[in-house]
mmCIF file of the C-alpha atoms, coordinates in Angstrom:
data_MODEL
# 
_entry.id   MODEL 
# 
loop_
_atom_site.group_PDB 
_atom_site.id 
_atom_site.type_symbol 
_atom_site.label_atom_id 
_atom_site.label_alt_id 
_atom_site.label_comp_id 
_atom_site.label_asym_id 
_atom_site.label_entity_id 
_atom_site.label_seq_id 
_atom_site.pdbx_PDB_ins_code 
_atom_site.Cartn_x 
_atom_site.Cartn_y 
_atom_site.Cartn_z 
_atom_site.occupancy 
_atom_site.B_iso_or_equiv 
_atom_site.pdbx_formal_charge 
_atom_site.auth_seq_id 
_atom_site.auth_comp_id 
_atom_site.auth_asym_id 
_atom_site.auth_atom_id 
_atom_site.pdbx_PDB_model_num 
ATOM 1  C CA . UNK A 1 1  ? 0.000   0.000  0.000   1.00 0.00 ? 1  UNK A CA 1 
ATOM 2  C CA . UNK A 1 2  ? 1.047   3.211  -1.085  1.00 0.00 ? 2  UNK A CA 1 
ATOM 3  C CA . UNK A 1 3  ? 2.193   5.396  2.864   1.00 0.00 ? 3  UNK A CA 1 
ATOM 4  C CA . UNK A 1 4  ? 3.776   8.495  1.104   1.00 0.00 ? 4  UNK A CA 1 
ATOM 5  C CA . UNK A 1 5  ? 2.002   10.909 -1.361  1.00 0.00 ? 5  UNK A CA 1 
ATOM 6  C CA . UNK A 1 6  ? 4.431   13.052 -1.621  1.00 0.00 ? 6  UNK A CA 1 
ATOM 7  C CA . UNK A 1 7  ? 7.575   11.829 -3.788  1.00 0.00 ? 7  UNK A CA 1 
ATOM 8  C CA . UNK A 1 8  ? 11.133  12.563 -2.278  1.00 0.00 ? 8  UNK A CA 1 
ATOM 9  C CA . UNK A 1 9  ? 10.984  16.223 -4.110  1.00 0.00 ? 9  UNK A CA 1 
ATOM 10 C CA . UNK A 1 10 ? 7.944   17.461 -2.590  1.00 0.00 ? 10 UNK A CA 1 
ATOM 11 C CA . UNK A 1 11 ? 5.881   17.039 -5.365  1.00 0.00 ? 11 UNK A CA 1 
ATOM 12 C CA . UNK A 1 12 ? 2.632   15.641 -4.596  1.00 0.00 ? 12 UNK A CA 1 
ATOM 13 C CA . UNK A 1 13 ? 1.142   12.302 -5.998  1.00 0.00 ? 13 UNK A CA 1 
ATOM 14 C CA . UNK A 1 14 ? -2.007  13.285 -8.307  1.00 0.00 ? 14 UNK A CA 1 
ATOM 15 C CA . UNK A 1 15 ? -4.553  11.330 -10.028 1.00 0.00 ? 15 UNK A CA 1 
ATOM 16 C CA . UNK A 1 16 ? -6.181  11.679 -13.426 1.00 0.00 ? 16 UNK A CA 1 
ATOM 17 C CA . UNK A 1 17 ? -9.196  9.819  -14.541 1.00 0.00 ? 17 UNK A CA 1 
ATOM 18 C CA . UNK A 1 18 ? -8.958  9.094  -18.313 1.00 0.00 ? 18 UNK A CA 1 
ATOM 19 C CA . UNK A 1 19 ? -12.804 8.243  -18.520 1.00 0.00 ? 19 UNK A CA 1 
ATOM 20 C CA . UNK A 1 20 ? -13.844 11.653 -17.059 1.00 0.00 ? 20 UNK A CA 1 
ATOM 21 C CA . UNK A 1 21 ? -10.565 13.621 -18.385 1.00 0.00 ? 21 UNK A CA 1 
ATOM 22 C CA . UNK A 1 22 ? -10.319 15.291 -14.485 1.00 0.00 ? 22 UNK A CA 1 
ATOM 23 C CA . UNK A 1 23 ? -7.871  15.152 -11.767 1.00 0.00 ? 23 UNK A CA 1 
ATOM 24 C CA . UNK A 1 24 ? -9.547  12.981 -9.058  1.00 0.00 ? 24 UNK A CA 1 
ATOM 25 C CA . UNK A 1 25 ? -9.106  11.516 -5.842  1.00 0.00 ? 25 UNK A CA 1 
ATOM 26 C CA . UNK A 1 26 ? -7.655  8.105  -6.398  1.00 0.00 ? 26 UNK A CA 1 
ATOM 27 C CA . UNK A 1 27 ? -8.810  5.246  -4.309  1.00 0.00 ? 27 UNK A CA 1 
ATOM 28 C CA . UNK A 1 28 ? -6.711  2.485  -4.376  1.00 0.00 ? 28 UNK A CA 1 
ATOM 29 C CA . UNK A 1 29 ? -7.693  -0.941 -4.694  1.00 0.00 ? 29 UNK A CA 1 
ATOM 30 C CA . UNK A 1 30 ? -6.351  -4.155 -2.923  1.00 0.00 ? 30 UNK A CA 1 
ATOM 31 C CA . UNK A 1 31 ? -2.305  -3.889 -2.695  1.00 0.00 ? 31 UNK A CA 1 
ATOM 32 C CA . UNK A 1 32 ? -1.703  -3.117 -6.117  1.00 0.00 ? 32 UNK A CA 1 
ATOM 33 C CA . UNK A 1 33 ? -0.666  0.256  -8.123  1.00 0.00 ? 33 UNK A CA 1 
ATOM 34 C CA . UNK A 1 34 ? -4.214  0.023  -9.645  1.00 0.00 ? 34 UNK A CA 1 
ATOM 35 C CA . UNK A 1 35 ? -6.669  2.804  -8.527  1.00 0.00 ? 35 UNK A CA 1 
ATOM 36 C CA . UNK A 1 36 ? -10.525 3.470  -9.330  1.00 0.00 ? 36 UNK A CA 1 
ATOM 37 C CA . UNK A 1 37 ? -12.134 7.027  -9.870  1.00 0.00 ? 37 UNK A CA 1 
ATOM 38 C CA . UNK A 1 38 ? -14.746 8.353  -7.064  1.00 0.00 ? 38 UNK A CA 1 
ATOM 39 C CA . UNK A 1 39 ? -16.342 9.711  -9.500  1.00 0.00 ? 39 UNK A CA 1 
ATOM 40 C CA . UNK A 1 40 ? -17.399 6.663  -12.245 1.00 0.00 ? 40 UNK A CA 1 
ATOM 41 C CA . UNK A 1 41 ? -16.100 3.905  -10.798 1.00 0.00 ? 41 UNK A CA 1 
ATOM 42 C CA . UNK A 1 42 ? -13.615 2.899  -13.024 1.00 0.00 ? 42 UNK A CA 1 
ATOM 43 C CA . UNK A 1 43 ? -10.199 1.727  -12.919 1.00 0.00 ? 43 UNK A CA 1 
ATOM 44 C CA . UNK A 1 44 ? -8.963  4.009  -15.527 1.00 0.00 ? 44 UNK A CA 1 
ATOM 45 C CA . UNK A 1 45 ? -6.960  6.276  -13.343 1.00 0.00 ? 45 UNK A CA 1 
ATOM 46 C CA . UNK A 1 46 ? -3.426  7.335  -14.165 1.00 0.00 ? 46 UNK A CA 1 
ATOM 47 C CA . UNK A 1 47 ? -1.133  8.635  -11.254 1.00 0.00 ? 47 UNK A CA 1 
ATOM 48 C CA . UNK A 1 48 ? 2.155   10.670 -11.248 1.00 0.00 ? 48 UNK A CA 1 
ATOM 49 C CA . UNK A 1 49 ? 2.859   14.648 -10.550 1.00 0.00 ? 49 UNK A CA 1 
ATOM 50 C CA . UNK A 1 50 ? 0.354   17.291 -11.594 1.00 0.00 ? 50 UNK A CA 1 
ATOM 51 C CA . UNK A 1 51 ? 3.080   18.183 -14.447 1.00 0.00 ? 51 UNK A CA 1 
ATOM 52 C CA . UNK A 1 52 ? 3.651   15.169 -15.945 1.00 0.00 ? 52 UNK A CA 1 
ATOM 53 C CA . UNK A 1 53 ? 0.336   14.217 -16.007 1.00 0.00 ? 53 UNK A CA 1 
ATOM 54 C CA . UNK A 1 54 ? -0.560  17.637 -17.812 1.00 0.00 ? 54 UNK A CA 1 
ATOM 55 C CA . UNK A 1 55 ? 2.425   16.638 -20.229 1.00 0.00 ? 55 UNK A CA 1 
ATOM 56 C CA . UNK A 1 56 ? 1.544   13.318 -20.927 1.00 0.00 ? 56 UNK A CA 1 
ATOM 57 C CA . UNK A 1 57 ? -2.167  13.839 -21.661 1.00 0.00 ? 57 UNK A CA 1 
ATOM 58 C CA . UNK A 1 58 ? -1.948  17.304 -23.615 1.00 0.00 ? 58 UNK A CA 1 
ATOM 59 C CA . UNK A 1 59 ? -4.106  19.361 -20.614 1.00 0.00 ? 59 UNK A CA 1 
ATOM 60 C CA . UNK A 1 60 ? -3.748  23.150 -20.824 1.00 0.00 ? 60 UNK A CA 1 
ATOM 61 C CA . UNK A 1 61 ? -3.289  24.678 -17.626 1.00 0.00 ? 61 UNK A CA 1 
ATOM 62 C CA . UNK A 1 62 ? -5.795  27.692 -18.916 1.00 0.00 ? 62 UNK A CA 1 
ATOM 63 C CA . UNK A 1 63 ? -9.176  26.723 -21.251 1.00 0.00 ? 63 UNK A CA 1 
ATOM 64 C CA . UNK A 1 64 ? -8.642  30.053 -23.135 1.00 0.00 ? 64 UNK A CA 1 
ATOM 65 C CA . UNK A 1 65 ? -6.128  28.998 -24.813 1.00 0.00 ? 65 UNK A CA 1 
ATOM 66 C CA . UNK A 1 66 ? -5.189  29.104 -28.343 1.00 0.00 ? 66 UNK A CA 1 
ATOM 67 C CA . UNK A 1 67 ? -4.488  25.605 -29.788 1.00 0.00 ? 67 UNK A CA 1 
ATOM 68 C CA . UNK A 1 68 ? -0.695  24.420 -30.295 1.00 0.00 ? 68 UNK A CA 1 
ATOM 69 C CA . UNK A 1 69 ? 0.556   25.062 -34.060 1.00 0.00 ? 69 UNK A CA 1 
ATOM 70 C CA . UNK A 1 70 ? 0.837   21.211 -34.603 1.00 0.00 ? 70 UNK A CA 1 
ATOM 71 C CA . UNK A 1 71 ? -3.305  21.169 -34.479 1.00 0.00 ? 71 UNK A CA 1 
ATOM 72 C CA . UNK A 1 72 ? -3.330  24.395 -36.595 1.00 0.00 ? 72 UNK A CA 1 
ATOM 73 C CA . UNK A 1 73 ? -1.030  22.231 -38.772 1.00 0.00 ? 73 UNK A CA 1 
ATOM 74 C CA . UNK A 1 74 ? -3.637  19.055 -38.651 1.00 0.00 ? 74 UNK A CA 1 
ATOM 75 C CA . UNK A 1 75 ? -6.579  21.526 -39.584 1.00 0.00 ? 75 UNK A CA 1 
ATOM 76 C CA . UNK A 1 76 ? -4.862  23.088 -42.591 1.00 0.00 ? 76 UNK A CA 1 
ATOM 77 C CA . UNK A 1 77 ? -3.954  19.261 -43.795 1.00 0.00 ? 77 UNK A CA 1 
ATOM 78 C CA . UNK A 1 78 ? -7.455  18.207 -43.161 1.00 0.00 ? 78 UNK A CA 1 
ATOM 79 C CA . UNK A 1 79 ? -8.790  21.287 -45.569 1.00 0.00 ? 79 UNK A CA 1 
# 
């Protein structure tokens, strides 16, 4: 069972549920690094720091935003 959330940087452990594309609460389940989402009950949860996570799965830290020039890129190849 996980005892620390905190890793030996300071950085806090978050969660991410990929079903409802939010950070979350992670509950763990039996012993294992496997952990299910409060929110719909799945076990589609990815953990790590806040950063990563926001690197790994593309998440803007602001919704006003403009889009990155690679999906400018896709649109203009789609037209």
């Amino acid at each position: 069972m996980l005892k620390s959330k905190s890793g030996p940087f300071g950085e806090k452990i978050s969660y991410y549920c990929k079903d409802c594309a939010k950070f979350v609460e992670g509950q763990q389940v039996s012993r294992k690094y496997v952990f299910r989402c409060p929110i719909c009950k799945t076990k589609n949860v990815a953990f790590g720091t806040e950063k990563s996570l926001k690197n790994f799965f593309h998440i803007d830290d602001e919704p006003g935003d403009e889009p990155k020039a690679s999906h400018k890129k896709e649109e203009a190849d789609k037209k």
